[in-house]
C-alpha positions as CSV (number, residue, x, y, z in Angstrom):
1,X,-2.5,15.1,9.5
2,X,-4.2,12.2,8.9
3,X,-4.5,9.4,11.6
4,X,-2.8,5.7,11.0
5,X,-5.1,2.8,10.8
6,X,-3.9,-0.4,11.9
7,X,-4.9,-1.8,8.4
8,X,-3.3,1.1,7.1
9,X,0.0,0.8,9.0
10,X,0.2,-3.0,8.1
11,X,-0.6,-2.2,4.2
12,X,1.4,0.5,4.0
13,X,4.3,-1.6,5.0
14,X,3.7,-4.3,2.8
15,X,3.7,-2.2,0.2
16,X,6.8,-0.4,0.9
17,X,8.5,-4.3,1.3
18,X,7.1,-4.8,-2.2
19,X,8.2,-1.4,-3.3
20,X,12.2,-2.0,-2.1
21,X,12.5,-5.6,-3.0
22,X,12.0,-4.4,-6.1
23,X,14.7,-1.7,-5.9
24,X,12.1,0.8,-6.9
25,X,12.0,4.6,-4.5
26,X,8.6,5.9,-4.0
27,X,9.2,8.5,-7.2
28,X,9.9,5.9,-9.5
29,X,6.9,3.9,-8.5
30,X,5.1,7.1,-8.9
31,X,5.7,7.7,-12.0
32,X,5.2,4.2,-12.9
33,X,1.4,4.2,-11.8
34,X,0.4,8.1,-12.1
35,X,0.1,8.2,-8.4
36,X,1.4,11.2,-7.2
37,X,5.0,10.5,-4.9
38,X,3.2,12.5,-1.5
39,X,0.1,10.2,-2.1
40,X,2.3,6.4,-2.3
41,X,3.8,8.5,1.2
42,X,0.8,8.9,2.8
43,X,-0.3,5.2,2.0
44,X,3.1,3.7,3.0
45,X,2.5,5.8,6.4
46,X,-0.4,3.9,6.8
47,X,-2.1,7.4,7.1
48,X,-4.1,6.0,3.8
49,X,-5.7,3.1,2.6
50,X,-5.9,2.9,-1.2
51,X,-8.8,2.1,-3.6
52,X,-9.7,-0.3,-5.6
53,X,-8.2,1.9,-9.0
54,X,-5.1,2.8,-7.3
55,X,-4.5,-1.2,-6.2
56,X,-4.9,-2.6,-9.9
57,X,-2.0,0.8,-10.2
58,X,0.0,-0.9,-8.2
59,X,-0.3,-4.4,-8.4
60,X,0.5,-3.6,-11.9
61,X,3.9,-1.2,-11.6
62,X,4.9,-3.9,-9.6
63,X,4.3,-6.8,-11.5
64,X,2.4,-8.3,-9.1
65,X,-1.4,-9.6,-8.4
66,X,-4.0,-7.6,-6.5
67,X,-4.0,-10.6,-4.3
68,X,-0.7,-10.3,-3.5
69,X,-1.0,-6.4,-2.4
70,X,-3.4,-7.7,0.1
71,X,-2.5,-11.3,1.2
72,X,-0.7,-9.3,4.7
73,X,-4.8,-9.1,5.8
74,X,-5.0,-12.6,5.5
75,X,-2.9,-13.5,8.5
76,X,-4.1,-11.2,10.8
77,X,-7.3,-10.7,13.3
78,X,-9.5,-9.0,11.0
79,X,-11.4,-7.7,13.6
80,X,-8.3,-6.0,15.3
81,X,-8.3,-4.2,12.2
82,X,-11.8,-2.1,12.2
83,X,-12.1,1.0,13.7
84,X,-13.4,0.9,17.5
C-alpha cells in the first residue's frame, strides 16, 4: 500500500468534495473520464497524486477548470507539503 502525502491527502479530499457536490460516486466519475474506479480511490485516499492528463480528465468530467482542481494548494504552506 501506498503511503499518503500530505498534498495527496488534501487533493484527494478536494476532489472527492468536488466529486459529491456534484452528486457523482467514484464509478460514475470513472466512467466519465476513463479512469479506472480503484485509481479515482487511490487519489481520493491521498495515496496518489494525479498527472497532468488525468487533471484535464477530471477538471473536465466535472465541469470544472484545472485551476479549480488545484486552488486547495493555494491556501496552504507549500513547504509543509514536500516530502521531508
Amino acid at each position: 500500500m501506498t503511503a499518503v502525502t500530505p498534498a495527496g491527502a488534501l487533493f484527494g479530499e478536494h476532489l472527492r468534495e468536488l466529486r459529491t457536490k456534484r452528486g457523482l460516486t467514484q464509478v460514475e466519475l470513472a466512467e466519465m473520464t476513463g479512469i479506472p474506479q480503484n485509481h479515482i480511490s487511490t487519489i481520493e485516499r491521498g495515496a496518489k497524486l494525479p498527472t497532468l492528463g488525468t487533471l484535464i480528465r477530471l477538471a473536465a468530467a466535472l465541469g470544472c477548470k484545472v485551476s479549480t482542481l488545484v486552488r486547495v494548494f493555494d491556501k496552504e504552506d507549500l513547504e509543509s507539503l514536500l516530502p521531508k
